[in-house]
Backbone as CSV, one residue per row, in Angstrom:
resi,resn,N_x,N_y,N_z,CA_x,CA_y,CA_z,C_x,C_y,C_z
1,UNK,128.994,45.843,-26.740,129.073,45.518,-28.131,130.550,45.444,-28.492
2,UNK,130.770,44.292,-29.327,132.431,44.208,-29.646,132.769,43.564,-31.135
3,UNK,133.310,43.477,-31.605,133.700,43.132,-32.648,134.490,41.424,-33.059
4,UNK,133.205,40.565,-33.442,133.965,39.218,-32.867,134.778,38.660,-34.508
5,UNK,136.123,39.325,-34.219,137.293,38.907,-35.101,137.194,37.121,-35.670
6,UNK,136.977,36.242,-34.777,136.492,34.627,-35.399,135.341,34.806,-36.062
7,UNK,134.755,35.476,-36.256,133.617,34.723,-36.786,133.401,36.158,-38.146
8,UNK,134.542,36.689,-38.170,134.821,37.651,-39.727,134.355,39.012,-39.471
9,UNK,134.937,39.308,-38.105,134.595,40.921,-37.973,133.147,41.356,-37.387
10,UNK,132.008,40.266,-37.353,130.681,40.356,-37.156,130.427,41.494,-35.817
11,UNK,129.592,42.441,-35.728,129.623,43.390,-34.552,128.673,42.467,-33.669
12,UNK,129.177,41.843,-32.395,128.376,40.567,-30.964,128.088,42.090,-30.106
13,UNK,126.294,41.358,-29.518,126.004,42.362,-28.545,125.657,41.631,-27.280
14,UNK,126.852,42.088,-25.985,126.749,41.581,-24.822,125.534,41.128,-24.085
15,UNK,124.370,41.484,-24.462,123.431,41.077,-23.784,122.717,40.360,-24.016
16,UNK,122.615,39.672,-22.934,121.949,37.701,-22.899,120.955,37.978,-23.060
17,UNK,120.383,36.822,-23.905,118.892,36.566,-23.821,118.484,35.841,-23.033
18,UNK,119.186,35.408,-22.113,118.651,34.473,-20.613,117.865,36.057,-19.781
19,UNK,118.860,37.213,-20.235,118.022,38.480,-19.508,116.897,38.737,-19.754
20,UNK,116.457,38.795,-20.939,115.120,39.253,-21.885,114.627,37.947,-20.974
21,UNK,114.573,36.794,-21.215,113.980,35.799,-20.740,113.387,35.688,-19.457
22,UNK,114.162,36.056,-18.627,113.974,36.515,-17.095,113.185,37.560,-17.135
23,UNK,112.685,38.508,-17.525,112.490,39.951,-17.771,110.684,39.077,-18.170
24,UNK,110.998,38.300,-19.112,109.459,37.975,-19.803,109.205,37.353,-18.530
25,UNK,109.444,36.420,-18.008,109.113,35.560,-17.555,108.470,35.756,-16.141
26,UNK,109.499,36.598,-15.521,108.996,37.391,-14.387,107.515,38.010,-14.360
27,UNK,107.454,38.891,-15.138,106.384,39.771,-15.962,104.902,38.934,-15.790
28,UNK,105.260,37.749,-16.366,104.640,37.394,-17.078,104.125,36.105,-15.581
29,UNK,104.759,35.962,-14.938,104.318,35.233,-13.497,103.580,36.138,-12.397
30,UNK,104.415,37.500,-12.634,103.738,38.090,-11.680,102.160,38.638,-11.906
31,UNK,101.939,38.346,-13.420,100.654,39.090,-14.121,99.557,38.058,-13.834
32,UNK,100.111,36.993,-13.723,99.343,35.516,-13.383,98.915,34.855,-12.067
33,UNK,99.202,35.886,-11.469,99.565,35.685,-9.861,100.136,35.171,-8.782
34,UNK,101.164,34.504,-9.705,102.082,34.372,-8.701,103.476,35.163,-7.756
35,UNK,103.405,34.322,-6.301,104.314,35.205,-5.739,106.162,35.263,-6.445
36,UNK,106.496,36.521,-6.430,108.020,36.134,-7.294,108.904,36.919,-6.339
37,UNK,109.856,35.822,-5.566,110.835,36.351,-4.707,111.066,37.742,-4.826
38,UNK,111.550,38.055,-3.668,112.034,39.186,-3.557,113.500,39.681,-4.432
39,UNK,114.545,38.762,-4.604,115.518,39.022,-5.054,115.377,38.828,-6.985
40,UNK,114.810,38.103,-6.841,114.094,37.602,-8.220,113.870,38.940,-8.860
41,UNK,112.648,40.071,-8.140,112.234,40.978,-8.701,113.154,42.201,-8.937
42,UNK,114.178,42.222,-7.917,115.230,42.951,-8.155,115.914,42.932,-9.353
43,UNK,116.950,41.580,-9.651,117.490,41.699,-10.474,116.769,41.768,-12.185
44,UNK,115.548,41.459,-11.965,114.789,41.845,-13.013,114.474,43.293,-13.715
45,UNK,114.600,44.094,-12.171,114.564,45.243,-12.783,115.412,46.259,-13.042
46,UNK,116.959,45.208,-12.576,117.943,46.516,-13.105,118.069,45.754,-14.345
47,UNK,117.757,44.377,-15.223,117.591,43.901,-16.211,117.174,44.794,-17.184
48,UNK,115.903,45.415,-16.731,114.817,46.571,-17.371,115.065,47.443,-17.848
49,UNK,116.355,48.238,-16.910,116.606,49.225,-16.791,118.018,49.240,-18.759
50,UNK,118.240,48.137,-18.991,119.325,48.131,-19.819,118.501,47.136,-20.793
51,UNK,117.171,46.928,-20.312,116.620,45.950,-21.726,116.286,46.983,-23.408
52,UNK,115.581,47.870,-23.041,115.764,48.944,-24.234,116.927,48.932,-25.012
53,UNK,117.901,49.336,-24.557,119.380,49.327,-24.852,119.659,48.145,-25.474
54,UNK,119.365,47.164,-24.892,119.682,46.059,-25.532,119.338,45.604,-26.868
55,UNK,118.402,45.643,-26.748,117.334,45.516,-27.594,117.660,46.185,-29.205
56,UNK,118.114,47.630,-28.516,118.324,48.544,-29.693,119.856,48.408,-30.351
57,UNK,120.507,48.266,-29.112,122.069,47.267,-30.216,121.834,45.873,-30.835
58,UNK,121.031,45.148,-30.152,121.101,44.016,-31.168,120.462,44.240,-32.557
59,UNK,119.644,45.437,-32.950,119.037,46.128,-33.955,120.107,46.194,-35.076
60,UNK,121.634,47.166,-34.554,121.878,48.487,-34.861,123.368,46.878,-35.291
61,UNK,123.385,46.199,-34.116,124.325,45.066,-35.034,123.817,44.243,-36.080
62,UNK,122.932,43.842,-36.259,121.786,43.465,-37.304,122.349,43.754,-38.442
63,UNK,121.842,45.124,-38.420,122.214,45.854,-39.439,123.450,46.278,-40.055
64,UNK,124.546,46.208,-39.305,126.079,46.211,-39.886,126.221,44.859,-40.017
65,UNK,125.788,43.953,-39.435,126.314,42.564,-40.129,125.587,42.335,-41.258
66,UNK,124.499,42.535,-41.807,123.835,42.248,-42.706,124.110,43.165,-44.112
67,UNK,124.802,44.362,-43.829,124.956,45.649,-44.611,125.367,44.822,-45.952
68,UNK,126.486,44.198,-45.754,126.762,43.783,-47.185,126.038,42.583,-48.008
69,UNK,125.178,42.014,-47.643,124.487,41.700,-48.284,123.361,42.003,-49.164
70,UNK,123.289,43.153,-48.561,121.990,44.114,-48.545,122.743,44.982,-49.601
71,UNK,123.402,45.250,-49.825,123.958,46.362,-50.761,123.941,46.046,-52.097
72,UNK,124.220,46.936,-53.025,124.129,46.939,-54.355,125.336,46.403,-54.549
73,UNK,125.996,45.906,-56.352,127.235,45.664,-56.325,127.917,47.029,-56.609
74,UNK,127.347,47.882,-57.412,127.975,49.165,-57.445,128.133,49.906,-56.103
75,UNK,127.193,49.941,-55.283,127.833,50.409,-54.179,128.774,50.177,-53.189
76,UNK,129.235,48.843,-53.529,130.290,48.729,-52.505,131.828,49.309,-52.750
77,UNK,132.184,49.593,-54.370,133.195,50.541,-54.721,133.250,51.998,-53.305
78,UNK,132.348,52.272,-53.238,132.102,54.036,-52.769,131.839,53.824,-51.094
79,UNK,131.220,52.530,-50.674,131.733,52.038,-49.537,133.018,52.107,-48.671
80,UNK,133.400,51.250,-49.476,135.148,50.568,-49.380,136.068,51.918,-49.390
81,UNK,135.692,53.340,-50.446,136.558,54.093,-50.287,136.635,55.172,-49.251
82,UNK,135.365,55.373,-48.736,135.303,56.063,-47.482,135.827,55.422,-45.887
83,UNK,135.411,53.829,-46.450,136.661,53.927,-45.184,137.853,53.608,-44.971
């Protein structure tokens, strides 16, 4: 997760959705019966292993990029002064 300065400070979360994609897709071949390489299934599942995570920062950036819209106008005085 980083802070993408072009596009006005917005908090970007490193993880691709080509991963999630792979992750479904796999899943979702092997449930169907087909055979899915060997290397295929690998990298799928250290995918797995950081899809939660993922998942839960693209949440948690959501929500700080969206914060100020979402806010009251009085609250952004008491915002602004805490930080």
């Amino acid at each position: 997760m980083e802070f993408d300065y072009e596009a006005g400070g917005l908090l970007k979360v490193n993880y691709s959705d080509k991963l999630v994609t792979l992750v479904k897709d796999s899943r979702m071949l092997s449930e169907m019966g087909f055979k899915v390489h060997k290397d295929i299934i690998q990298v799928t599942e250290n995918a797995k292993k950081f899809y939660k995570e993922g998942v839960t920062l693209k949440q948690v950036a959501n929500f700080y990029n969206s914060m100020g819209t979402q806010m009251i106008e009085c609250q952004k005085p008491m915002m602004l002064d805490k930080a």
